[in-house]
C-alpha positions as CSV (number, residue, x, y, z in Angstrom):
1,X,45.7,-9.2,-66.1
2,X,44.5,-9.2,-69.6
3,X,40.7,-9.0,-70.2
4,X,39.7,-12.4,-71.2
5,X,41.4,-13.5,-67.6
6,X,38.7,-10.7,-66.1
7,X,35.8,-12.1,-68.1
8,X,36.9,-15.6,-66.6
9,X,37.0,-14.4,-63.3
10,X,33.8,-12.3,-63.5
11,X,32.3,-15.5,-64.9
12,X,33.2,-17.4,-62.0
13,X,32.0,-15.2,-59.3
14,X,28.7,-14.5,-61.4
15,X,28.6,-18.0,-62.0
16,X,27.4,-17.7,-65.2
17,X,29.2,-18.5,-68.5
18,X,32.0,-16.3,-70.0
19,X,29.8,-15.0,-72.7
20,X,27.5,-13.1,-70.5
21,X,29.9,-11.8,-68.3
22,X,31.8,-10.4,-71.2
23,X,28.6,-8.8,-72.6
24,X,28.1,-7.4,-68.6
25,X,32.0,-5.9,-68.9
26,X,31.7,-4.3,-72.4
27,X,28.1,-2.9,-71.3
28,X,29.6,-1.3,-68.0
29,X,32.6,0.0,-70.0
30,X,30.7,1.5,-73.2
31,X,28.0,3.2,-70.5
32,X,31.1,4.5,-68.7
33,X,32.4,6.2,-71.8
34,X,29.3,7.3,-73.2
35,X,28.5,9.5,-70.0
36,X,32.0,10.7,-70.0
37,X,31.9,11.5,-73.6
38,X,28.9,13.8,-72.8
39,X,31.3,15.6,-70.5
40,X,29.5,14.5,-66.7
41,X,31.5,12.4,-64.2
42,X,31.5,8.8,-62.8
43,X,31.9,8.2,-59.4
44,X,31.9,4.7,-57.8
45,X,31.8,4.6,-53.9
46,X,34.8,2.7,-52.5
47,X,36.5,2.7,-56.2
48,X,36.8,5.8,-58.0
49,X,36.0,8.6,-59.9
50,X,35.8,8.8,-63.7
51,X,36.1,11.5,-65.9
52,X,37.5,14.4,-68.4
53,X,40.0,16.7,-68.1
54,X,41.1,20.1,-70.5
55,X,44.2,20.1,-71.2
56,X,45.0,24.0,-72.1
57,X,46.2,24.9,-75.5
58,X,50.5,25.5,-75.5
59,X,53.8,26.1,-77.2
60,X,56.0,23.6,-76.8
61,X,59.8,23.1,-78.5
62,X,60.0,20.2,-81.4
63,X,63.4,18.3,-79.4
64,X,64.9,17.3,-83.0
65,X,64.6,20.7,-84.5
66,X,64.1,23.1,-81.7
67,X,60.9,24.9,-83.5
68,X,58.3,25.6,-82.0
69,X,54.6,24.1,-82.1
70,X,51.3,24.6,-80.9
71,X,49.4,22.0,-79.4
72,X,45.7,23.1,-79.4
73,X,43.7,22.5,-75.9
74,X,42.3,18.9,-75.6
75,X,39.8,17.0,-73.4
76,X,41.5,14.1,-71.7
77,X,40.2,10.9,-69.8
78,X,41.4,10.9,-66.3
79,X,40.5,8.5,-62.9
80,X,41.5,9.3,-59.2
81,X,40.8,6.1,-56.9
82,X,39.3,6.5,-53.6
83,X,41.3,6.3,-50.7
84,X,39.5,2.9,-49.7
85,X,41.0,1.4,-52.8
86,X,44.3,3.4,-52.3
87,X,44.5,2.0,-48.8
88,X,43.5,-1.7,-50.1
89,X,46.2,-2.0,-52.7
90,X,48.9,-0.8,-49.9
91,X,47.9,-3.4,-47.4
């Protein structure tokens, strides 16, 4: 499913027109990523939990020349879905 089919099905539920809900998904998506940008989780009962992750700095081999290189530590987005959503997709 590609975005434009979500607005259209948001729209639809919401009954309202495709404009508004698309407004609705990109304000519930930038809020998402403004909280996780300032480093604090998002957790949604029944769907999941967003948020960031430290990836620790390493040494790893280059595969074409076999040097190595360092790879300094990053913060990462991550998401782990509840188990009621787990357990929805599997029925």
């Amino acid at each position: 499913m590609k975005k434009q089919d979500l607005v259209k099905m948001l729209a639809e539920k919401m009954e309202t027109s495709q404009v508004k809900a698309n407004d609705i998904l990109k304000t519930v998506f930038n809020t998402i990523e403004e909280v996780m940008v300032a480093g604090d989780d998002v957790s949604i009962p029944k769907f999941g939990k967003f948020s960031t992750k430290i990836n620790a700095a390493r040494t790893y081999r280059n595969p074409q020349t076999g040097d190595p290189m360092d790879v300094e530590a990053k913060r990462v987005p991550k998401f782990k879905a509840s188990s009621v959503l787990k357990g929805n997709i599997l029925e």
